[in-house]
C-alpha positions as CSV (number, residue, x, y, z in Angstrom):
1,X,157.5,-110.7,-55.9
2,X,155.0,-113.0,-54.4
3,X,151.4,-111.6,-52.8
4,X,150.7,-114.2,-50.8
5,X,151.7,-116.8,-49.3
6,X,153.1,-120.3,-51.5
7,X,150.1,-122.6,-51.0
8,X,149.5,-125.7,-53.3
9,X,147.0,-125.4,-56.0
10,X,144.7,-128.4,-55.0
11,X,144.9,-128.9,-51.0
12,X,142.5,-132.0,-50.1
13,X,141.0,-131.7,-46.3
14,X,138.8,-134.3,-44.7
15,X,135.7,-133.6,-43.9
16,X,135.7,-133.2,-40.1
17,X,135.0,-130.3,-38.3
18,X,138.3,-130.0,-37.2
19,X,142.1,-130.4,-37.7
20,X,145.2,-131.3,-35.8
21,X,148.5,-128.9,-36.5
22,X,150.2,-132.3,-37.8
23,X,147.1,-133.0,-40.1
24,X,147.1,-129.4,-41.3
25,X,150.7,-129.5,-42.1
26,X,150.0,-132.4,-43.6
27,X,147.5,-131.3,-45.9
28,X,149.4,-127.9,-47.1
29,X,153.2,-129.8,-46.7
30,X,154.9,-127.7,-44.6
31,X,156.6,-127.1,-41.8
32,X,155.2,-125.2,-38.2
33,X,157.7,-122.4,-39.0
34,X,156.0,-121.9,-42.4
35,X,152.9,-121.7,-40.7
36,X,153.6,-119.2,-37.9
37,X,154.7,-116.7,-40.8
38,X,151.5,-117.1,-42.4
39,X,150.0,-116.3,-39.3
40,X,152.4,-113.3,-38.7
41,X,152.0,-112.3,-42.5
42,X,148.8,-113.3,-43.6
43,X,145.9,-113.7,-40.7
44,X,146.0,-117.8,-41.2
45,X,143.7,-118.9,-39.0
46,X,144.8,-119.4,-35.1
47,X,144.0,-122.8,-33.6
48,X,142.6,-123.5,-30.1
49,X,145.0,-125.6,-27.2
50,X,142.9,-128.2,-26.0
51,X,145.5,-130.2,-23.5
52,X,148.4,-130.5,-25.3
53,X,146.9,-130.8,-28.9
54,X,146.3,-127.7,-31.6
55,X,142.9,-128.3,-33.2
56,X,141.8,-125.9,-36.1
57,X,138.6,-125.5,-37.8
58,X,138.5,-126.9,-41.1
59,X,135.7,-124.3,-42.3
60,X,138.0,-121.3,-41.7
61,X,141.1,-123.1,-43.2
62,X,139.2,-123.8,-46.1
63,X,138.2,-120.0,-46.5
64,X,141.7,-119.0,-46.4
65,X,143.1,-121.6,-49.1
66,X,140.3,-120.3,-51.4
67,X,140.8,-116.4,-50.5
68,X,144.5,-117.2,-51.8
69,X,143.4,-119.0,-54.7
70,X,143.5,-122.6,-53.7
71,X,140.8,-124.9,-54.4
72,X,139.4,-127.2,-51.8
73,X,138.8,-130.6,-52.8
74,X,137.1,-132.8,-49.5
75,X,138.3,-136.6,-48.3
């Protein structure tokens, strides 16, 4: 039985303040489904619609790898 959710050991994000969805798929290798059950399942961080894009902040993505054990590495 897992106790969190599946993330990747070693996720690398770039160093803006912010992320697309595509990038932060990207960056963890998943899918949007995967995502929406972390959100449902584990508080991962909501993004903000601006037009018809997702954006993210990378700062509170960061702080939920690392509160499930992933390390950060920066691009």
């Amino acid at each position: 039985m897992t106790t969190g959710p599946q993330l990747p050991p070693v996720v690398i994000l770039p160093a803006d303040q912010t992320m697309t969805a595509g990038q932060v798929r990207t960056a963890l290798n998943t899918s949007r489904q995967t995502l929406s059950r972390y959100r449902q399942l584990y508080a991962f961080p909501a993004a903000e619609h601006r037009g018809a894009r997702s954006i993210m902040r990378t700062a509170d993505l960061a702080a939920f790898l690392n509160a499930f054990g992933s390390t950060v590495k920066w691009a």
